[in-house]
N, C-alpha and C positions, 0 to 999 in steps of 0.2 A: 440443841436441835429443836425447831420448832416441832409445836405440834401437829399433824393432820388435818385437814377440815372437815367440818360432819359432813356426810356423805351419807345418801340413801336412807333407812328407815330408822337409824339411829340417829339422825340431823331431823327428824321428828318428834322421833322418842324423847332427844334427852331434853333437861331444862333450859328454859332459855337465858341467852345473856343477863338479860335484864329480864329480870321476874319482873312484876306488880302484882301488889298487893291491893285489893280492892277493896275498900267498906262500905260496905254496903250501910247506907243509912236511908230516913222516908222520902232523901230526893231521891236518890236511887228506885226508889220505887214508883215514883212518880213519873219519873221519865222511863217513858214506857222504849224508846229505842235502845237507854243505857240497859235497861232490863232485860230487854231479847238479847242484846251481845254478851252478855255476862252469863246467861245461861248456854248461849251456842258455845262458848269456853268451854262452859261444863260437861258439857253432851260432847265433845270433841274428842274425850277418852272411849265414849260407846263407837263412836263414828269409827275408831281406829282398833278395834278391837281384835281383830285378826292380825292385822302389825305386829299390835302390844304382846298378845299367847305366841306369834312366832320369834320375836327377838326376847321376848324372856325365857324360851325353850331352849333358847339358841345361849342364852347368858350362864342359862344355868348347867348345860351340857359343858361349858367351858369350864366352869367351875370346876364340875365333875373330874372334866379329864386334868385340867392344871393340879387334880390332887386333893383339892378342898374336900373337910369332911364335911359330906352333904348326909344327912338321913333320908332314906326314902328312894322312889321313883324321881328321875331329874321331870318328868312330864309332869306327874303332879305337883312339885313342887313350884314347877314355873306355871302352872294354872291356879295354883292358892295363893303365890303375889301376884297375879293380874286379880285375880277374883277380891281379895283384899285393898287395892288398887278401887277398884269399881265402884263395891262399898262405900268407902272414905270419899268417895266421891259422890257418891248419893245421896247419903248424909248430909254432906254438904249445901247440895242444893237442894233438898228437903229443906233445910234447914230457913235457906237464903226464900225458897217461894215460900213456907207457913210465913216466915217475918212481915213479906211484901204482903201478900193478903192479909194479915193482921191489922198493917200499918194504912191500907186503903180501906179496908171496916170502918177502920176508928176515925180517919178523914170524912168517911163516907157519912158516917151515923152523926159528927161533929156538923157537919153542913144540914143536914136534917131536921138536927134539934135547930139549927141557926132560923134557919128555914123558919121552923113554927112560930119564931121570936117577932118575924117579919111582918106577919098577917096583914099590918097597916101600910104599906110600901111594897106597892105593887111591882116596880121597877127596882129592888134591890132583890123580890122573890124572881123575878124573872133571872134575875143575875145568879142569884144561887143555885136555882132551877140547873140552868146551865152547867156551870160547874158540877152539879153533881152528876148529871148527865155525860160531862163529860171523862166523872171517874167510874162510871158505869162501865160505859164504853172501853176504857182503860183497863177494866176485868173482866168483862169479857172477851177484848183480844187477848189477853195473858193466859187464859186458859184452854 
């Protein structure tokens, strides 16, 4: 018998078909459009955050009644794996923006130094100039 198809807040909830996996590495950080989408991923679990406490209230009152030994309130329990959930997710993107600003610092401060190297070529500071202008701009939309 086949299965069912997701349907309503569990056809959001659950995983997708096809996962990806993202590495973030310094293009990634450079392209400032890949960067907004990878974070709106991230932010996607706050966005859904009343969904998530009501289908995990709803998973774990099942549990309960199909018999499972559950410890505890079923309420609490389905708000300490969202709230767990959240976390691991925060983290995460804690993680992924310190890297990204790290990885435009040390671009940043590398064209800098380039920069002082220039002094006699007026036309390759102009060029650098630029560029780094343009990873300026790059961190301040980011923030």
């Amino acid at each position: 018998m086949p299965s069912p198809p997701l349907l309503g807040s569990l056809a959001v909830q659950a995983p997708s078909l096809n996962p990806q996996r993202v590495y973030v590495s310094p293009s990634t950080c450079h392209n400032l459009s890949l960067f907004k989408d990878l974070l709106r991923e991230y932010r996607r679990l706050d966005d859904t955050i009343t969904m998530r406490l009501n289908r995990s209230n709803a998973q774990f009152r099942d549990r309960d009644r199909a018999g499972s030994t559950l410890v505890g309130n079923v309420q609490d329990m389905a708000c300490e794996y969202v709230w767990k959930e959240l976390m691991e997710n925060w983290k995460r993107r804690t993680e992924i923006v310190d890297y990204c600003v790290n990885v435009v610092d040390q671009s940043t401060n590398e064209k800098r130094m380039a920069l002082q190297g220039l002094e006699g070529d007026a036309r390759a500071q102009r060029k650098m100039q630029a560029e780094l202008f343009a990873e300026e701009v790059k961190k301040a939309d980011s923030q």
